[in-house]
C-alpha positions as CSV (number, residue, x, y, z in Angstrom):
1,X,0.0,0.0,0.0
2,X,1.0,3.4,-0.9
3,X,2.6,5.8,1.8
4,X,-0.8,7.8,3.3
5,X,0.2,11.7,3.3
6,X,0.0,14.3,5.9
7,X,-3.7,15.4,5.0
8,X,-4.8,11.7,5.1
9,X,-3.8,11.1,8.4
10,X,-5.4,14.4,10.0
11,X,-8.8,13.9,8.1
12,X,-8.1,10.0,9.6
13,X,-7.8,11.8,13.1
14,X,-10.7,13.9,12.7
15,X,-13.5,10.8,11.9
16,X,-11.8,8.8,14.8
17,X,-12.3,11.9,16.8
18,X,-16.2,13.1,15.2
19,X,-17.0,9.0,15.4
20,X,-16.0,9.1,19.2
21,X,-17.8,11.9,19.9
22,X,-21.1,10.3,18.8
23,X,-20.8,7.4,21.7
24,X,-24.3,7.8,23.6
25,X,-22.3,6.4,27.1
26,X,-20.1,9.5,28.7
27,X,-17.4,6.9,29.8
28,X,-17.2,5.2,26.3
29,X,-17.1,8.8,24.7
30,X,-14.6,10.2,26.9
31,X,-12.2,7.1,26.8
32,X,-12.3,6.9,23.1
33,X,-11.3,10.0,22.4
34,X,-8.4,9.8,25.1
35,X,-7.4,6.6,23.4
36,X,-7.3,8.5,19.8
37,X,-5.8,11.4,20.6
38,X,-3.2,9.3,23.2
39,X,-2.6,6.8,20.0
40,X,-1.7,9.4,17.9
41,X,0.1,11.4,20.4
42,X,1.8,8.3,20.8
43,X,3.1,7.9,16.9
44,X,4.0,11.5,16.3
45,X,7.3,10.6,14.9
46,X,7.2,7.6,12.8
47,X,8.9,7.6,10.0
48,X,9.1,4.3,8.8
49,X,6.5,4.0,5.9
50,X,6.1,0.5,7.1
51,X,5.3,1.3,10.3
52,X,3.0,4.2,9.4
53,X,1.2,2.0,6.9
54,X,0.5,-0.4,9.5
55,X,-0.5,2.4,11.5
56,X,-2.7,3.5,9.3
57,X,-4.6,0.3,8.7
58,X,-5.1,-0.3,12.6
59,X,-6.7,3.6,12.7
60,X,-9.0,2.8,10.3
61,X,-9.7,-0.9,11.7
62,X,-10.4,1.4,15.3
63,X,-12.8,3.4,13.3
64,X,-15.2,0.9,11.8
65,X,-15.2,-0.5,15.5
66,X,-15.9,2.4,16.7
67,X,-18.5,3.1,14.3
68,X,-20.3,-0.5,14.9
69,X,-19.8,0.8,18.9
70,X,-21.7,3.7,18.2
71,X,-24.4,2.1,16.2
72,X,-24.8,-0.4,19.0
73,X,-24.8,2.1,21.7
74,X,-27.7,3.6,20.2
75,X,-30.0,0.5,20.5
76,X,-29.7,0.3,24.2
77,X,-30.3,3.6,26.2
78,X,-28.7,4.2,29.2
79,X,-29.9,6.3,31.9
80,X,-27.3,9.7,31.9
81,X,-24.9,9.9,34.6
82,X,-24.3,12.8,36.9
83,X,-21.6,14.6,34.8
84,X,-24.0,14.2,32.2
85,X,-27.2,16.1,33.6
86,X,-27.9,19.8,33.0
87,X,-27.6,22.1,36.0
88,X,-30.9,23.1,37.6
89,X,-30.3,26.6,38.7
């Protein structure tokens, strides 16, 4: 597989992050996008087009889970945990 360039791998970042946003659980949401943005924190640096391709593959492997996640969170409602409830003032 080709070598993925710079703008492939931020608009990669960006539905990893726009898919974990969509979680319906707070816990699931919040540690998903943790784990993206500490995966790609993570792999700053590689260089090795190996490496990166590889890389690349397991993002977009995460993604359709995360997408299938999603889909299933939305069957099952969950009642909304404190950090999740609006204020009454």
């Amino acid at each position: 597989m080709a070598s993925c360039s710079r703008a492939q791998v931020i608009s990669l970042y960006r539905m990893l992050m726009k898919e974990s946003k969509k979680f319906p659980s707070y816990n699931y949401r919040t540690y998903a996008l943790r784990r993206v943005k500490d995966g790609f924190r993570e792999n700053l640096h590689v260089d090795n087009p190996k490496t990166l391709d590889m890389l690349i593959n397991q993002a977009r492997e995460n993604l359709a889970a995360i997408k299938r996640q999603v889909s299933i969170g939305h069957l099952y409602s969950a009642q909304k945990t404190i950090v999740e409830k609006e204020p009454h003032l």
